[in-house]
C-alpha positions in Angstrom: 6.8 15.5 20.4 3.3 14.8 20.4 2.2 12.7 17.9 -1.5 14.2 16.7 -4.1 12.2 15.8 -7.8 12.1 13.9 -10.4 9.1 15.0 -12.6 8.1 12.3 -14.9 5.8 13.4 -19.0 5.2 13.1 -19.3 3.6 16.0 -19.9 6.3 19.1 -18.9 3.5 22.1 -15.5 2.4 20.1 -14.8 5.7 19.0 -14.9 7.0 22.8 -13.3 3.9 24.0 -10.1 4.3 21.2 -9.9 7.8 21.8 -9.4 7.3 25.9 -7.0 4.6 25.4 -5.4 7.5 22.8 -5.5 10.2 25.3 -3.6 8.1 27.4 -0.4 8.2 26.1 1.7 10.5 27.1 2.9 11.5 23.3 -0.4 11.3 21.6 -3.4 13.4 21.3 -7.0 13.1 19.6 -7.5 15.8 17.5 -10.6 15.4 15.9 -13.3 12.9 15.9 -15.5 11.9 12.8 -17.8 9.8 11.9 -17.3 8.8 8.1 -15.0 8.9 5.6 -15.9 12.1 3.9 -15.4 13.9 7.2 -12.2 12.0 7.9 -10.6 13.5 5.1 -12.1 16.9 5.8 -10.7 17.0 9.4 -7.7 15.9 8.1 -7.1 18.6 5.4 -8.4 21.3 8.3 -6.2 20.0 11.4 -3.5 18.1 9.2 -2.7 15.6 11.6 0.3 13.2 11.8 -1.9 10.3 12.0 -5.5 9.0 10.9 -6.9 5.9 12.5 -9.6 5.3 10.2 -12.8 2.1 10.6 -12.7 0.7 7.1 -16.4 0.7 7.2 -17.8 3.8 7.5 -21.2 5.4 5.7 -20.9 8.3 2.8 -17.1 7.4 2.2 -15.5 3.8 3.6 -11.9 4.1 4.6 -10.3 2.3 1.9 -11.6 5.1 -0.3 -10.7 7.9 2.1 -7.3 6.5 2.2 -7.0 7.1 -1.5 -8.0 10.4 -1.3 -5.6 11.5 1.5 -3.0 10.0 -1.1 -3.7 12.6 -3.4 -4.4 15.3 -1.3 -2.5 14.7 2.1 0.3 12.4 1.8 2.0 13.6 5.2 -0.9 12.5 6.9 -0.3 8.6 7.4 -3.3 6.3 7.7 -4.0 3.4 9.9 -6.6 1.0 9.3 -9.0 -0.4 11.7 -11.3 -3.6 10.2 -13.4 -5.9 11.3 -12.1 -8.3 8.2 -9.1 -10.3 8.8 -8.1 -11.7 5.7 -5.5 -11.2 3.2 -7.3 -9.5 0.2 -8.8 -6.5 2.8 -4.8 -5.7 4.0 -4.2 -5.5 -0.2 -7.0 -3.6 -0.5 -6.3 -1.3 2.0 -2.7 -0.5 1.7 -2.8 -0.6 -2.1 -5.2 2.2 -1.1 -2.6 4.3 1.0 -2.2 2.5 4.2 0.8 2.4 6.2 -0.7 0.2 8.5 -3.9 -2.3 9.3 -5.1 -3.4 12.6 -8.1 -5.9 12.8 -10.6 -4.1 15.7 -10.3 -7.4 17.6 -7.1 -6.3 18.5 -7.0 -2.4 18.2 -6.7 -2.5 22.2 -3.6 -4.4 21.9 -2.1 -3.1 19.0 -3.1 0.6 18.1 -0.9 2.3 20.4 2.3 0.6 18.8 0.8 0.6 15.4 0.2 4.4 15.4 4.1 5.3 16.9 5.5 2.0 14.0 3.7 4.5 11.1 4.8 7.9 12.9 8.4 6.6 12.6 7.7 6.0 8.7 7.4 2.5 8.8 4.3 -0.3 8.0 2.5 -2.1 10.2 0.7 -5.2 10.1 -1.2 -6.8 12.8 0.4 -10.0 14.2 -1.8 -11.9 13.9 -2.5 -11.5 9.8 1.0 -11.3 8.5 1.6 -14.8 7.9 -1.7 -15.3 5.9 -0.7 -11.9 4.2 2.6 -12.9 3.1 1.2 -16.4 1.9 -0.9 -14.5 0.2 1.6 -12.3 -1.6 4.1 -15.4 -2.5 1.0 -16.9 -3.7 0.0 -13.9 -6.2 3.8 -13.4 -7.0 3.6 -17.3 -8.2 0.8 -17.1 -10.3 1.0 -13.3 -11.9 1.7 -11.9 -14.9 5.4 -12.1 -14.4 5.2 -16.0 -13.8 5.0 -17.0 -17.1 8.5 -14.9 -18.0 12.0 -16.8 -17.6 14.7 -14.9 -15.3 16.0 -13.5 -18.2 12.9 -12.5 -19.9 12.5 -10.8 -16.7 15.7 -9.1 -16.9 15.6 -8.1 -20.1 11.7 -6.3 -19.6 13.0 -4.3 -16.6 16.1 -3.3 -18.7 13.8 -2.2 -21.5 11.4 -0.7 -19.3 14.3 1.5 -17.6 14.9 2.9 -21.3 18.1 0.8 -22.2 18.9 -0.2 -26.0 18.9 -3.4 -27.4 22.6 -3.1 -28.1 23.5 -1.9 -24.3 21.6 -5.0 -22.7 23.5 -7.2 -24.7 26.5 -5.7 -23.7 25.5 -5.5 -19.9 24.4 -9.2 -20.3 27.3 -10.3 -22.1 24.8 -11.5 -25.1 24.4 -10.8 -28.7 22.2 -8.3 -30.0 20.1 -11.4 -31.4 19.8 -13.1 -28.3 18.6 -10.5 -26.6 15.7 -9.6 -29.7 15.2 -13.3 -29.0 14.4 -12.8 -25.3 12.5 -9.5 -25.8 10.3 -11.0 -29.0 9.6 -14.1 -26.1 8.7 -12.0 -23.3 6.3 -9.6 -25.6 4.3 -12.6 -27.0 4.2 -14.4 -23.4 2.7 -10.6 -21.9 0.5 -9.9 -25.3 2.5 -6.4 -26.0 3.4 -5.0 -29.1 5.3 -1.8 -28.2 7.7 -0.3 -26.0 4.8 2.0 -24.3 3.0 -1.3 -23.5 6.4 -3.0 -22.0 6.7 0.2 -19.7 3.1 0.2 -18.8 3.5 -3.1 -18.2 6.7 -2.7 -16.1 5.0 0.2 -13.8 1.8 -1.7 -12.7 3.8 -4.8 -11.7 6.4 -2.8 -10.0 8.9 -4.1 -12.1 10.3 -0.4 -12.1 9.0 2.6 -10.7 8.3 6.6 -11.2 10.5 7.8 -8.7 
């Protein structure tokens, strides 16, 4: 099966160059070439292709915010980010955006052909050469988040809550009394600056404590 590609890059030498070494594989093909983000995300709505590699800086629309709008409008079509940035906050940024996978362009020659078939199968892909600083990064913003300044069982007893469980059936999943557990919940609502269930859920679903699926 050939896996079918859009090229969105501004820059006509690397563009060409990218969509050779594309071309090349036997199970890959270059659909459609663009120049900018807008047009990236029209191509891919027209041609629906299994695979955008997408420059993160591009005129009219960059390719974090292209990413987003494939979210919406083409999920099936998995995006691959190429950057001239190499640090930490950039990789958030762009797979917070959509991004299955992020490539610095200082190693797209070495790593887009595997980074393109790692996404096709379904999975992520990082560049070697930024995962450690991204997962620093990550246990760094894990430390010092919202949810630091909860105890385990504060934490416990927000995601229970969050997942629509009663007072009385935490305590008896926990083994505590219905007190102790108000005790934990009253805690973990001051601590987070809530003062309703709607807030705890909101809460819950922006830190990924729990999720909409």
């Amino acid at each position: 099966m050939t896996i079918r590609i859009v090229l969105a890059d501004d820059h006509p030498v690397v563009a060409e160059g990218l969509r050779s070494l594309i071309n090349a594989q036997g199970d890959m093909k270059v659909v459609a070439l663009t120049g900018n983000g807008l047009d990236a995300v029209r191509s891919c709505l027209e041609t629906k292709p299994d695979i955008v590699v997408m420059d993160q800086a591009m005129p009219e629309m960059n390719g974090t915010e292209a990413a987003e709008m494939l979210r919406r409008r083409r999920s099936s079509t998995r995006v691959v980010m190429l950057s001239i940035h190499s640090n930490a906050e950039h990789v958030q940024r762009a797979l917070r955006a959509g991004a299955s996978g992020y490539v610095p362009k200082t190693s797209a020659v070495n790593e887009l052909v595997d980074a393109i078939r790692v996404v096709h199968a379904g999975r992520r892909y990082l560049s070697r050469a930024l995962a450690g600083e991204f997962l620093e990064r990550t246990m760094a913003d894990a430390r010092n988040g919202p949810l630091s300044v909860l105890s385990a069982r504060e934490r416990q007893v927000l995601k229970m809550l969050a997942e629509g469980n009663s007072v009385v059936r935490i305590a008896a999943r926990l083994s505590l009394s219905r007190k102790t557990v108000e005790t934990y919940r009253g805690r973990m609502m001051v601590k987070l600056g809530l003062d309703n269930l709607a807030g705890v859920i909101k809460f819950a679903i922006k830190q990924g404590v729990i999720s909409l699926e």
